[in-house]
N, C-alpha and C positions, 0 to 999 in steps of 0.2 A: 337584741334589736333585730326586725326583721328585714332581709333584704334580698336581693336575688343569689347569692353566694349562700345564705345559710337555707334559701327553700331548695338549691340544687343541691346540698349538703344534705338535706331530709331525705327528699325524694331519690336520692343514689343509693341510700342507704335501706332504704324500706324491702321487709321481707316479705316473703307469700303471705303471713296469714297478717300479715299489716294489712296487703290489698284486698282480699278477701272481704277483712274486717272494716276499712272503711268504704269498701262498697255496699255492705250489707248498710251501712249506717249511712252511706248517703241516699240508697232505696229510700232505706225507712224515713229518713227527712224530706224527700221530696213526696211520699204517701199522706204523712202528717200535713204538710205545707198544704199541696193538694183540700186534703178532707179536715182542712182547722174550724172550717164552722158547723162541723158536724163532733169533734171533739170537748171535751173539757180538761183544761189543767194541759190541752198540749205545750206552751211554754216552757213548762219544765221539760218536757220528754226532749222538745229542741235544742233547748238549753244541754242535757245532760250530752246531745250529740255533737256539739260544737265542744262540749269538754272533750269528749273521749277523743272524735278527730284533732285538737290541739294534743290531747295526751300521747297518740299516738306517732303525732310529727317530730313530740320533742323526744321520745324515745326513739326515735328514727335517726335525733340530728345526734344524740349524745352515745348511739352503738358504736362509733369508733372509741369512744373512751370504757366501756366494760369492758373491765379483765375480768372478772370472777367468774365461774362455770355458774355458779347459783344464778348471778346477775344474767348471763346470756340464758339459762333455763327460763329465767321469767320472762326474759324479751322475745320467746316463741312461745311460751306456755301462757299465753298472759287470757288470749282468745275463752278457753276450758273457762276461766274464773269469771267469764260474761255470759256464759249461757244461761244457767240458771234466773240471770235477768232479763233475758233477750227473750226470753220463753215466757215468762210472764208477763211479759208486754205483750205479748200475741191476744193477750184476752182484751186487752185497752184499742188491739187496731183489727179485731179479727169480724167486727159487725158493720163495718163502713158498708160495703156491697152487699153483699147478704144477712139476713138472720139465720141464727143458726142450723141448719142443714140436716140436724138428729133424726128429722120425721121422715125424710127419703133414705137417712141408710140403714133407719129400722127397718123401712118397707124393704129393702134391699138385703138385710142381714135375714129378714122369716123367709123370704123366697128362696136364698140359697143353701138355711141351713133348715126351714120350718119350725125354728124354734128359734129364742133369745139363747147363744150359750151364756151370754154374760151373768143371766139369769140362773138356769139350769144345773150352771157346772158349778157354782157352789151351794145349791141343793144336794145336788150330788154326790157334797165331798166336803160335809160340814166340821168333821173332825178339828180340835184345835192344830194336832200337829200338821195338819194336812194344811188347813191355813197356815200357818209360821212357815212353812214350806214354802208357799206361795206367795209372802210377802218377802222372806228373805229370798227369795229367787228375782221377784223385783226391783227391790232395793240392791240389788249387788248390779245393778244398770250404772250405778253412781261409780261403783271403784273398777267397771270392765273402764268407764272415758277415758279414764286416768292410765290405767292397767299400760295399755300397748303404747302410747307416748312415753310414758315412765320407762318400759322396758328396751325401747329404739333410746333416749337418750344415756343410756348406761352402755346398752350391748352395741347399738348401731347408729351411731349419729350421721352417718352417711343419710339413713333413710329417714330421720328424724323428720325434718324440713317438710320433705313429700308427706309424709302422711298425717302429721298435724294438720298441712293446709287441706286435704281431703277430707280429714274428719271436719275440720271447723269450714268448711264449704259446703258442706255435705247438710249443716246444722243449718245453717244458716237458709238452704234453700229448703231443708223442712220447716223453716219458721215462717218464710215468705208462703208457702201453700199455705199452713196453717191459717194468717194474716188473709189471704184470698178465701179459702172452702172453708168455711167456720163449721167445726162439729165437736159439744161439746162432750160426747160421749154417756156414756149410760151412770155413772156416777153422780152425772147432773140431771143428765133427762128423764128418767125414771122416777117415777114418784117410790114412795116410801112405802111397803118395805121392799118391792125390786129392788131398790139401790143397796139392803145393808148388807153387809160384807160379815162374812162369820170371824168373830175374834179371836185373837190366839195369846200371844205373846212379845216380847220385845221387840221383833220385826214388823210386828204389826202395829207398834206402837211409833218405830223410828217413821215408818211408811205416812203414818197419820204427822207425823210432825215433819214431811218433808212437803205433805198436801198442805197441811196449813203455813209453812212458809211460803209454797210459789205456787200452787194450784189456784185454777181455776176454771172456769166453760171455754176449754180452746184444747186444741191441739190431739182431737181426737187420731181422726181420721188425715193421712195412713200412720198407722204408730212410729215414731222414733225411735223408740225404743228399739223394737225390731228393726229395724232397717238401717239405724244408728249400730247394732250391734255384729248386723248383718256384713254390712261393709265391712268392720273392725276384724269382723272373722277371716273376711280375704285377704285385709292388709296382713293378719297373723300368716296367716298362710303363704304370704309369699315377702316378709322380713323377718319375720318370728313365730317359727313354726311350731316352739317350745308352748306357746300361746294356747295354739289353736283347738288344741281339746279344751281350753277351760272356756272360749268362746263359744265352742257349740255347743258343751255341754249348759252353759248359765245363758246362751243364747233360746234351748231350748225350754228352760226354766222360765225363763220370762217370755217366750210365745202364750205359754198356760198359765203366768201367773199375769199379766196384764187383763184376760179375761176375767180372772176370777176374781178380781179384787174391782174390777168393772172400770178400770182406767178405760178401755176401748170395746167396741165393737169385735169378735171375730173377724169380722172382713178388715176391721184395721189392720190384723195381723196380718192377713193376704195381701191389703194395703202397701206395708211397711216392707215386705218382700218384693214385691213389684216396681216400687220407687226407689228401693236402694240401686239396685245395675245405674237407673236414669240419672241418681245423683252423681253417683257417685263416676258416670262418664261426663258430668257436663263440667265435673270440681276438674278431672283427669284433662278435660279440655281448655279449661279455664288457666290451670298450670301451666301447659303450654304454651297457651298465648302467653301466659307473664313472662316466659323464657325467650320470647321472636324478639 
């Protein structure tokens, strides 16, 4: 039953990426609320947000009762296992204010490089192995998220905390730009055959099945990817230093392979480098205030 004893019982208890998490989701409810007759089917998405904030009160009020290490792993890890949803929602709230944006950072991408690389560089490099290269360089974005939380709550749980909430703040405010600057990248924008991608092999195949689970016209520009991985490469460098070659080396992997498989623009990549420092000092600020 609810009462003032068990909401001060929640809220004592709530951790960083608790706040984080339901500040991203009271954003995004009051965007929805905002632009609902410009929506369809937002009901549900509202709906699903009044669960997740209920979900995450009553795991806030019931953290004094986990013992298990597994149970406290999911009660910081839980953030990771929303993104994937939280990002395909960017294509349901990403045309409120603008329509897609593609046609300015074409004109922006021939001016700075005078060419499409998204286009060129898998002309240039149609090899199968060459592609599988570049799809598993891609695809390995999925197991770096995990990689450096995984490896902080084994080797360093001191820094666990801090850098989860960095990473999933960090996501969260690339999903609000995305949600603001809609661009849905060359994979969508491009007609046929610009868009087709040279084929290879099983990573080419996991890549197509990771697009048709949660892809869609959003979340070009600046990439995530890069800048999601960009960040993770500091956090290695300064908790887990054992890390840090494998981030730059699969960080550099996927600058070339996000072009070539035409997830973004070139300049998303200069993008995704640009935005990370800013994120990743507004999460760094953000932290702090939850500690005053």
């Amino acid at each position: 039953m609810f009462n003032r004893a068990n909401y001060k019982r929640a809220t004592s208890n709530l951790i960083p990426v608790d706040i984080a998490t339901l500040g991203y989701l009271v954003v995004t409810l009051a965007y929805i609320l905002i632009s609902a007759n410009r929506l369809s089917g937002e009901w549900l998405h509202i709906l699903l947000r009044i669960m997740a904030i209920g979900l995450i009160g009553w795991m806030a009020w019931i953290s004094p009762m986990i013992k298990s290490g597994f149970g406290l792993f999911l009660r910081n890890f839980y953030p990771l296992i929303l993104f994937g949803l939280f990002y395909s929602e960017t294509d349901y709230l990403n045309n409120l204010l603008f329509d897609n944006l593609d046609p300015f950072f074409e004109k922006v991408e021939l001016f700075v490089f005078g060419c499409h690389p998204s286009v060129s560089f898998p002309k240039q490099f149609p090899q199968p192995w060459f592609s599988e290269l570049m799809n598993f360089g891609y695809f390995s974005y999925y197991f770096l998220i995990l990689l450096l939380p995984l490896w902080l709550w084994i080797k360093r749980t001191d820094s666990f905390q801090y850098v989860i909430f960095i990473v999933t703040t960090s996501f969260y405010l690339f999903y609000l730009f995305f949600i603001l600057i809609p661009v849905a990248g060359p994979q969508f924008y491009f007609e046929a055959p610009l868009r087709t991608v040279p084929d290879s092999g099983l990573f080419r195949w996991l890549v197509k099945v990771a697009e048709w689970i949660g892809e869609g016209p959003t979340a070009a520009f600046p990439s995530s990817h890069v800048g999601i991985v960009a960040i993770m490469a500091y956090l290695s460098y300064r908790y887990a230093k054992g890390l840090l070659f494998v981030y730059l080396i699969f960080g550099l992997l996927i600058c070339f392979s996000t072009v070539y498989i035409k997830a973004h623009y070139a300049i998303d990549v200069i993008g995704g480098f640009l935005f990370a420092p800013i994120f990743f000092w507004i999460s760094c600020k953000m932290y702090r205030w939850r500690l005053q």
